[in-house]
N, C-alpha and C positions, 0 to 999 in steps of 0.2 A: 170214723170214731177214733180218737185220741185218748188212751187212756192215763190222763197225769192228774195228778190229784197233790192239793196243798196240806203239808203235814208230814205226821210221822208216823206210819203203820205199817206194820205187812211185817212176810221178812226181806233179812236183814242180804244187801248184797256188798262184798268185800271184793273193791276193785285194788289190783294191786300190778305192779311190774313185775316182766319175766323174772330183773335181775332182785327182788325184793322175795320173791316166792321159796328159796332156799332158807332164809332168816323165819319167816311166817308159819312153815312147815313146823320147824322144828321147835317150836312152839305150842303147838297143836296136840288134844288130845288123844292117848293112843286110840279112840273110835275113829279119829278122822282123818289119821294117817293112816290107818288100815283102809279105812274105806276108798281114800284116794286113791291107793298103790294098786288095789285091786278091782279097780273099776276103770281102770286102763288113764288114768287123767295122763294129759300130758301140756306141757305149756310151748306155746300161749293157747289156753283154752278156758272151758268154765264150769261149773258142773254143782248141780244142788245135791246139797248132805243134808240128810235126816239128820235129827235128832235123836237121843238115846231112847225113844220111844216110840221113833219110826215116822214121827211129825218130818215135815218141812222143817228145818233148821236154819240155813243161811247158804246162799249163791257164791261161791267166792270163782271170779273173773280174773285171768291173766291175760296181761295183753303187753304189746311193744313200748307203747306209749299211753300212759294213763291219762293222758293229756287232750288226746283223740276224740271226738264229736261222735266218733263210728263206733267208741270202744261197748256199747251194748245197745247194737244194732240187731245187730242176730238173735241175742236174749229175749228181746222184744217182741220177737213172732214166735218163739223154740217156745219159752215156760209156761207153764202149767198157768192159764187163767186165775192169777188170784192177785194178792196186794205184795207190793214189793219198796221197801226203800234204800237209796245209794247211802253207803259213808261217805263218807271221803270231805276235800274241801271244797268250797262253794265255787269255785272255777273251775272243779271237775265234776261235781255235780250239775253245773251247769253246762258244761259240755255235752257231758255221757246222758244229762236226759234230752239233751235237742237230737241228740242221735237214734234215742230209741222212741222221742216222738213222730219223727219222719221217719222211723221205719216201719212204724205202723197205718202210716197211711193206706187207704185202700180206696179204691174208687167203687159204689157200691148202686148206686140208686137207679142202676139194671140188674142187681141183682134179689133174688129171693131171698137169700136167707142172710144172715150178719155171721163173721167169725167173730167169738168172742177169745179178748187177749187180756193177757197182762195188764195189771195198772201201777203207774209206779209214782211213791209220794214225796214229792218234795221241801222239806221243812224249811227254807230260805225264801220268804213271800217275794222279794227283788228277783230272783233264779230263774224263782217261778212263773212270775210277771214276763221276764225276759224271753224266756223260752215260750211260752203260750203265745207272745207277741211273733215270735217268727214263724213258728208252726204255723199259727193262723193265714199267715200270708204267703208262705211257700205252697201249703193246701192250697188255700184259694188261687194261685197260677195254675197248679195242677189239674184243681177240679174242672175249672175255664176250660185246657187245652183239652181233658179229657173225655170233655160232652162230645157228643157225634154230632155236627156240623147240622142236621135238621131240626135239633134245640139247642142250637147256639151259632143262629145268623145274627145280622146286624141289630134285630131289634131285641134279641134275647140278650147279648154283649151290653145292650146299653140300659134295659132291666139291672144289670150283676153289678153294673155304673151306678146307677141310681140309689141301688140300695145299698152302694156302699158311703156314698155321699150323704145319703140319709141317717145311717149310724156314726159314722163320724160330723155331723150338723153342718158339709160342706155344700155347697152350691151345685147344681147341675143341669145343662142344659144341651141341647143338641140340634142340628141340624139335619133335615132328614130329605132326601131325594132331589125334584127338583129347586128346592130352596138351596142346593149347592149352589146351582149354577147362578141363582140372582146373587147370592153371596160370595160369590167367586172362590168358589173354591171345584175348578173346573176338571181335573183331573181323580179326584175322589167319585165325582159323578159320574166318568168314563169310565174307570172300572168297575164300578158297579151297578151302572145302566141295565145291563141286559137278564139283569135276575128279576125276578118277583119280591125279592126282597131287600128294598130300598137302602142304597148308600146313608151314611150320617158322617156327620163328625162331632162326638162326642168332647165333651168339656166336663168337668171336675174343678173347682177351685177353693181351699182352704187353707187358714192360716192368717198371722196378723199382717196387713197390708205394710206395715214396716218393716218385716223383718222381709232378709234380701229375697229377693225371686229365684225360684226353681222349677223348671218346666221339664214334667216327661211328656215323652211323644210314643205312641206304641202301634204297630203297624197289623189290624185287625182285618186280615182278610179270612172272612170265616170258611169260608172251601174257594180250592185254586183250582179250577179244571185245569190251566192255563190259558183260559180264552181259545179265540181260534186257532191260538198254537197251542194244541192240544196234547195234556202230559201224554203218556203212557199210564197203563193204568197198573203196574207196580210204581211209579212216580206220584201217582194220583190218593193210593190206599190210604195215607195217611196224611192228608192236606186237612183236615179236621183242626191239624196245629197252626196252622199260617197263622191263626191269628195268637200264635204264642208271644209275639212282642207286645201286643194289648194286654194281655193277660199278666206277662212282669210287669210293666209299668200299674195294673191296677195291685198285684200281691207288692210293688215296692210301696205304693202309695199307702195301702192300707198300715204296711209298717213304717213308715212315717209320721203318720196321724197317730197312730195306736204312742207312739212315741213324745206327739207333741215335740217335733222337731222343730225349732225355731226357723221355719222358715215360712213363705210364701208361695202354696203349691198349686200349680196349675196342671192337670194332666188331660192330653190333647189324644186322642183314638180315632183313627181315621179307620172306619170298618167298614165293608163291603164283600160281595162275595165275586169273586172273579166267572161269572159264568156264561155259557155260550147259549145267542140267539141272536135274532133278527137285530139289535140295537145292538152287538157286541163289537167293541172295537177292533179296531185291524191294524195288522200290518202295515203300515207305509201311512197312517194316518196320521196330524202332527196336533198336535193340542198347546195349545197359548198355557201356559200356569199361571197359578196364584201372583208369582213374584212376577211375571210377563215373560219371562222366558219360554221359548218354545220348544220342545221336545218332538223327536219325531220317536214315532214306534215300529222300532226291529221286532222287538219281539212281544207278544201279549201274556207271555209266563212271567216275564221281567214286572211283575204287575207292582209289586211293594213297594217299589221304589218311588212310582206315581202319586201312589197314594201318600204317602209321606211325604214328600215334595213340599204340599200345599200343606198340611199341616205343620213341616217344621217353619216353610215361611210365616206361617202366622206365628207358630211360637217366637220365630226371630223376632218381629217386629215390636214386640215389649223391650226388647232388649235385655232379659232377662238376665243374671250374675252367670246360671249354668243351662243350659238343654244337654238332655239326655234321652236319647232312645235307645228302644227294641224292637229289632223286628229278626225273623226269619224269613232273612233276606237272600241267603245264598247257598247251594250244593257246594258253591267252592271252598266257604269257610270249611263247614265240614270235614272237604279232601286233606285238606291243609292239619285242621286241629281235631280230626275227632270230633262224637260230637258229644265230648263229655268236656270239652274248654272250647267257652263263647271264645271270639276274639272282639277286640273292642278299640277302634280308633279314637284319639282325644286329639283337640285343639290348645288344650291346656296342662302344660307340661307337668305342674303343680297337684292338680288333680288326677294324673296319670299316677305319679306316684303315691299319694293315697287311695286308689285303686289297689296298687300293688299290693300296700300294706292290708290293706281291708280283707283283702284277697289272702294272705295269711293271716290273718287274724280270725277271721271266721271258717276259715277251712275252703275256702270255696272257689274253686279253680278259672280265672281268665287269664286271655295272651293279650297284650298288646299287639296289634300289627302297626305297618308303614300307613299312614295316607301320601305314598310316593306321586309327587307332579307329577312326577315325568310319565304314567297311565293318563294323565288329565286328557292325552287328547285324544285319547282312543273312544273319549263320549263325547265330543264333539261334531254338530251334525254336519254335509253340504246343502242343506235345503232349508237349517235349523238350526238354531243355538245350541241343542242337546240331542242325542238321542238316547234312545232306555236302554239299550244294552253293548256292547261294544263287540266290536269285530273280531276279535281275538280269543282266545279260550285259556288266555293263561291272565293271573293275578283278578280272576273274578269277585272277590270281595274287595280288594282296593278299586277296581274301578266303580264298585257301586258304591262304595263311600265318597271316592271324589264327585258321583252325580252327585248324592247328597250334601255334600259340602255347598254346592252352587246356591243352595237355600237358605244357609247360616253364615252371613255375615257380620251379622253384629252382638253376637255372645261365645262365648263359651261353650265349647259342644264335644258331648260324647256321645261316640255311634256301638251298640253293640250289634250282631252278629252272632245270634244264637239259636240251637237246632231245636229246643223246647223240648228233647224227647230222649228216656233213656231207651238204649236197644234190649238193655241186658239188666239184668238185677243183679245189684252189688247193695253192699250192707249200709242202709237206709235210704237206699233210691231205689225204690221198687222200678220195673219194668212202665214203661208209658211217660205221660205228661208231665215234664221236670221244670223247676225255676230254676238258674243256670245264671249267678254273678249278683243275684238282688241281696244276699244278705254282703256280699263281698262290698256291695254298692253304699249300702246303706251304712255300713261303718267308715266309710269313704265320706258316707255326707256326715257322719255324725262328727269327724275329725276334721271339716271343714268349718261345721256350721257350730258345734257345742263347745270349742274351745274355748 
């Protein structure tokens, strides 16, 4: 539950800067400079004052930067359950509530009882629209990542598809089990062969057929044992996420549509569950792809990479203006960035840098990395065109991007590289299933596509 509301009621909260807070003071009536001095305030902090009647009065909030997404992140879980509205101006209102929207996420529908929070009202219907429009769609990645993998295999993921095509009045269809393989799409099938719960590849497409093409690819493996190379089971605990690059490509599309972004949206999900039995793939075994290249298998954990294969080559062969995917494709990005900054390889220098900008713009942290050649031949097989993992233990996210590159050639192509998962609670990223570069993304396409 999300508590934002359109209008203007509650009380009043007074966002201001450290260096403003000296001028604002001294201003103030002696009850509320008495009560400050003596209730220990100190900046940058926040703190509700009665009224001279012992009411609720008004919140006044100091921070580094009023500017800040986060600046009433904390307030958001701390205040007393009632109505609350921001001053200030409509780009910091519109900041400070996407902050204290995502910080009241909570993932709830295994639990009993509901916390009930704060609601705070926003009087700018555009603000409010904006905000509501992101919330929605960073929830929706999170709640995805954060179902336990026994209601959320391939035919639940393409349920969360469906109904999201059906509220935005977009197309949707699928393919499911052995209909890969007549359709060729032969490596989506190996990975998810050996479960009880049949491979697909999911399709989404909305928008006017004139306006340019834009295709997400999302990489949905809904639990990774690692096949017969089997994780460990601290490696394993939290595999529930693998399918977090599905889950961005549906929270970006929904904010797209929700947006009515001028474009032509196709988004492609290759889901399956990587699991071990009698039909589960192996080691040393080589499989033909979509595009006819063969790949041989080092390793059956390298599993994302297969699956997506065959669906970026289908997205290639539109020829699309851009392809974009996600997936949580590597521990090595991780090692490298943390896993609070995806990294994101592009083919397109142009769109790199509106990345960048989006990326400040909306607060939202990615890295660029290398698509460096010179790894290209570390995935190259002796028995095969390709194999799925490389020999080496260093530059692990570049060399799984340059596999993926062998399937796009002929658009425009960005690869992200994200963990889908906070470890730790910081102010409006609660602990668990995170979306990680999709609003960063999304201002990237709006400064492409709405100019």
């Amino acid at each position: 539950m999300v508590n934002l509301q359109l209008g203007k009621n509650g009380i009043p909260i007074k966002l201001m800067s450290v260096e403003a807070y000296d001028e604002w003071f001294k201003e103030q009536t002696e009850f509320t400079c008495n009560w400050l001095m003596h209730s220990g305030f100190k900046t940058p902090g926040s703190r509700l004052i009665p009224d001279a009647n012992g009411l609720p009065g008004f919140v006044i909030v100091v921070v580094e930067d009023v500017d800040s997404i986060w600046s009433l992140s904390e307030l958001a879980v701390s205040l007393p359950a009632s109505s609350y509205y921001l001053e200030g101006t409509a780009e910091q209102q519109k900041a400070a509530a996407l902050g204290w929207a995502l910080a009241q996420y909570r993932f709830t529908p295994y639990l009993k009882d509901a916390i009930e929070q704060p609601t705070l009202f926003i009087e700018d219907d555009k603000v409010y629209n904006s905000v509501v429009y992101q919330v929605a769609a960073v929830n929706l990645t999170r709640d995805l990542i954060n179902t336990p993998a026994a209601d959320m295999m391939p035919e639940h993921l393409a349920k969360a598809m469906q109904k999201l095509a059906s509220e935005y009045r977009a197309g949707f269809k699928e393919v499911v089990g052995d209909a890969l393989l007549k359709q060729n799409y032969p490596t989506i099938h190996m990975v998810g062969r050996a479960s009880v719960h049949a491979p697909r590849l999911l399709e989404l497409n909305w928008g006017d057929e004139q306006h340019p093409k834009l295709t997400l690819v999302g990489k949905g493996i809904c639990f990774d044992s690692g096949g017969l190379d089997l994780k460990p089971a601290q490696g394993m605990r939290l595999m529930k996420k693998d399918m977090g690059g599905a889950a961005h490509v549906l929270g970006l599309a929904q904010l797209i549509m929700a947006h009515k972004l001028p474009v032509r949206l196709r988004v492609l999900v290759a889901a399956a569950e990587n699991a071990i039995g009698s039909k589960a793939f192996r080691p040393g075994d080589i499989v033909k792809t979509r595009k006819g290249l063969t790949v041989e298998i080092d390793n059956t954990d390298a599993e994302g990479r297969l699956v997506l294969c065959d669906a970026l080559a289908e997205a290639d062969a539109e020829s699309p203006d851009l392809i974009i995917d996600f997936a949580t494709l590597t521990g090595a990005a991780r090692v490298a960035l943390g896993l609070e900054v995806p990294g994101f390889y592009s083919t397109d220098d142009n769109f790199s840098d509106q990345l960048r900008d989006g990326a400040k713009q909306a607060d939202d942290a990615i890295w660029q990395l290398p698509l460096h050649e010179g790894y290209a031949s570390f995935m190259k097989g002796s028995i095969s065109d390709l194999v799925n993992a490389s020999g080496t233990p260093f530059g692990g996210s570049i060399t799984a991007a340059l596999f993926l590159k062998n399937f796009v050639e002929n658009s425009n192509w960005v690869h992200f590289d994200v963990g889908a998962w906070n470890d730790r609670v910081r102010p409006g990223r609660p602990k668990g299933g995170e979306a990680m570069g999709i609003r960063a993304v999304f201002a990237a396409l709006q400064a492409r596509y709405s100019a």
